[in-house]
N, C-alpha and C positions, 0 to 999 in steps of 0.2 A: 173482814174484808178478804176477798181474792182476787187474784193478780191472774189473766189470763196468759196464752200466751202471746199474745201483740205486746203483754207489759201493762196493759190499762188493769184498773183496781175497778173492782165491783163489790159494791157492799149488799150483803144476802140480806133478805128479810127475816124476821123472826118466824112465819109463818110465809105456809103457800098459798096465792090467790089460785081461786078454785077454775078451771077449763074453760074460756069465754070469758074470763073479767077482764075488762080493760084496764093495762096498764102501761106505763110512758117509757118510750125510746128514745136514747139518748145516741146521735151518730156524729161520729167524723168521718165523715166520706172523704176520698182523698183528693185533696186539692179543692179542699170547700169550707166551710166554717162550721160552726155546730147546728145542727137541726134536732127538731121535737118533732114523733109521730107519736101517735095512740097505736098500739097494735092488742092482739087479744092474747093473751096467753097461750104458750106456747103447747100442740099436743105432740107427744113422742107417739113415733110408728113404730119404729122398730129398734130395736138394740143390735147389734152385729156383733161381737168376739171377733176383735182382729191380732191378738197375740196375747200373751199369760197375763199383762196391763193396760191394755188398751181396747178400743171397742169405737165401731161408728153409730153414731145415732142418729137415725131418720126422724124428721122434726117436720110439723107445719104451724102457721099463725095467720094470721090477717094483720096488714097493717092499713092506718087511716091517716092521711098526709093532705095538704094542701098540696095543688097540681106542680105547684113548680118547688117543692120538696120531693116530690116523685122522680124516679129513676129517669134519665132522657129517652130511653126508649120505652118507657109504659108511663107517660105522663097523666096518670088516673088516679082519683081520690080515694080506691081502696084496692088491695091486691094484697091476693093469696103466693102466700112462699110456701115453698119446700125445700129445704136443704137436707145435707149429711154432713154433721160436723164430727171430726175425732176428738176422741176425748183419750185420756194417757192421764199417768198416775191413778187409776182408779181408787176407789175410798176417800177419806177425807183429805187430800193433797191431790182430787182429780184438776185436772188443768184439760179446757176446751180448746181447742185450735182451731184454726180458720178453714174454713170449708174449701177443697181444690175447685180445681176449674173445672166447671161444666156443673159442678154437684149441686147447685141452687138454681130453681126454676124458678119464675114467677108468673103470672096472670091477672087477670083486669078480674074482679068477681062482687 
């Protein structure tokens, strides 16, 4: 198990599902109850170095959602992200952080 930094536990797979396997999202949006999407596995764009432990990474995926599980302003059955999320503690005690504002796009595709 890992503990991000919001505090939620995520348990890691023993192995990696390979670029395009679908696999299940689990969210708590705020101010909402739990939802299930399908999204695809996630591809890294870029890695950043932002200090001697820490680094952003540029990430994209698709997610697949029924319409009224979709975001209120793109209420569409599948959409491409792209975030930049920090990541700190690098190595085995790295810990992901939530993405600032502005740093996550999305689109209808």
């Amino acid at each position: 198990m890992r503990q991000c930094s919001s505090g939620a536990l995520h348990s890691l797979a023993d192995s990696a599902p390979g670029v395009g396997e679908r696999v299940a999202a689990i969210g708590f949006p705020l101010g909402a109850g739990l939802t299930l999407t399908q999204g695809s596995v996630s591809v890294v764009t870029a890695i950043t170095p932002t200090g001697a432990d820490s680094a952003t990474v540029a990430m994209s995926f698709v997610s697949t959602q029924d319409t009224a599980d979709a975001p209120s302003d793109l209420p569409v059955p599948r959409i491409c992200w792209q975030t930049q999320l920090p990541v700190t503690n690098l190595g085995d005690d790295a810990r992901i952080g939530t993405a600032r504002s502005g740093a996550t796009t999305k689109n209808s595709c």
